[in-house]
BAPAGU-897673 format. One line per 4 residues: for each residue x, y, z of C-alpha. Coordinates in pm, whole numbers. Example, Ala and Ser with C-alpha at 12.3 -4.5 7.8 and 13.67 -1.06 7.14 Angstrom:
# BAPAGU-897673
1230 -450 780; 1367 -106 714
# end
This chain:
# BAPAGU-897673
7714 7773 11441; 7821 8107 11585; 7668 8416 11603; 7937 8690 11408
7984 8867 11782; 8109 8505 11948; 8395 8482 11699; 8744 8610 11677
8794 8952 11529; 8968 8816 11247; 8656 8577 11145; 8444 8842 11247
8607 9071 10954; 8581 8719 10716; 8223 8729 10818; 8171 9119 10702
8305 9020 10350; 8089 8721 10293; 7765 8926 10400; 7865 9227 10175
7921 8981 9872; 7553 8820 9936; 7701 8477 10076; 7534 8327 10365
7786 8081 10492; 7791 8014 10873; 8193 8097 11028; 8224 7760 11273
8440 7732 11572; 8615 7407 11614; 8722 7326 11980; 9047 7245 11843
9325 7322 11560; 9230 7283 11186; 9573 7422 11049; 9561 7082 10836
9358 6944 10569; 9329 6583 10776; 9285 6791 11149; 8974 7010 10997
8810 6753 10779; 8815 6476 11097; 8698 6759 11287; 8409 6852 11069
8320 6528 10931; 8409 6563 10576; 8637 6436 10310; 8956 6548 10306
8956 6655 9955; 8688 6929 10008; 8911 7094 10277; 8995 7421 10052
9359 7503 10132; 9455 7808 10140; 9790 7886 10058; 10024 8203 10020
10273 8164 9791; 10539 8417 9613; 10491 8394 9254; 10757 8615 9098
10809 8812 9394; 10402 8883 9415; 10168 8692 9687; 9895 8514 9537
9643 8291 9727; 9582 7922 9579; 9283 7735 9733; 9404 7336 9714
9235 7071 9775; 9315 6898 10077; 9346 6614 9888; 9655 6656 9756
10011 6842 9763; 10072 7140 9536; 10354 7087 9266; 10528 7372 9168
10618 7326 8860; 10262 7261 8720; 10163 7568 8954; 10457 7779 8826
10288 7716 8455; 9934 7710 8488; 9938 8056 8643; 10243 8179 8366
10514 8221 8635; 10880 8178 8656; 10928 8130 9017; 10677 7981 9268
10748 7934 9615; 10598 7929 9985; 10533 8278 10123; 10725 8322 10465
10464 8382 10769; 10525 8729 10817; 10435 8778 10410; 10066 8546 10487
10040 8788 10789; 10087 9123 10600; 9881 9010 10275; 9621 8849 10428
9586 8999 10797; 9542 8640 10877; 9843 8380 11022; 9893 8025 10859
9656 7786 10875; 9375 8043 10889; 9364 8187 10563; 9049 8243 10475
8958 8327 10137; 8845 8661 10203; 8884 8935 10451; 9254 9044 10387
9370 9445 10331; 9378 9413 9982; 9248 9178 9724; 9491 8879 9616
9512 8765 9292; 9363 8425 9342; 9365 8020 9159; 9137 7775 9244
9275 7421 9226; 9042 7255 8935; 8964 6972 9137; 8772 7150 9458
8449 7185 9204; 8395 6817 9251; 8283 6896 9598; 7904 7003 9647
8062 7223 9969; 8409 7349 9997; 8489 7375 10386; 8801 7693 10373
8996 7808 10670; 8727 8132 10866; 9025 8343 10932; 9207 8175 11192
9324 7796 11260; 9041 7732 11486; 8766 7849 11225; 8601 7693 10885
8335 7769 10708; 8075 7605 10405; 8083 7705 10065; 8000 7659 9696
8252 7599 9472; 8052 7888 9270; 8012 8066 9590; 8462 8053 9657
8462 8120 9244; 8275 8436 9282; 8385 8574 9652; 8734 8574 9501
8727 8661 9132; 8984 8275 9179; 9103 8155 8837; 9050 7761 8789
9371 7596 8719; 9537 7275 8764; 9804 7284 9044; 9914 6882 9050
# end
């Protein structure tokens, strides 16, 4: 575990969310690259289905966040209705960058500008801890599923 001074800025500002919401979760540094779901669950140890994804997507020309299970691949068609829109698509990098201050494959759930309206794939409450990206593709860090429900106001839906 690292102390909130050893890590980058960008976790560092992650880690100043969590600990004004109340959410004690430890920001880790992995030695290498976790910008997948199989490269950060070998690297911490877990199942690949409690790697929380997080992905920026364009949802009617809006960003939204979706945390995914690492489990599986997003359709967009059941994402498109579960969240009621007409057009769902990956968010180019420079969108992730400007909505989230953070580049892909470090998403964290928190810590961007300004709040993002947020789903939670159904299937990461299964998990007693949710690893999620700690604000760059070298960080992760533990959480709830109550504790990821609550830091982002997320909406539970089914997104395969």
């Amino acid at each position: 575990m690292n102390a909130p001074d050893d890590l980058p800025a960008r976790s560092r500002l992650v880690h100043e969310h969590l600990a004004a919401a109340g959410v004690d979760s430890a920001i880790v540094v992995l030695p290498d690259s976790a910008r997948t779901a199989a490269l950060a669950a070998a690297a911490i140890g877990c199942e690949v289905g409690a790697i929380g994804n997080s992905l920026v997507l364009v949802a009617d020309g809006e960003p939204v966040l979706v945390m995914t299970s690492g489990a599986h691949r997003v359709d967009f068609g059941v994402l498109a209705r579960s969240i009621g829109a007409d057009a769902v698509a990956m968010a180019p990098a420079d969108v992730v960058r400007e909505a989230t201050g953070q580049v892909i494959g470090g998403v964290a759930p928190v810590g961007h500008p300004t709040r993002l309206r947020t789903y939670l794939d159904e299937d990461l409450r299964g998990f007693a801890q949710v690893w999620t990206a700690g604000g760059t593709p070298h960080t992760v860090m533990p959480l709830t599923f109550a504790q990821l429900e609550s830091l982002t106001g997320g909406e539970m839906i089914r997104v395969a």
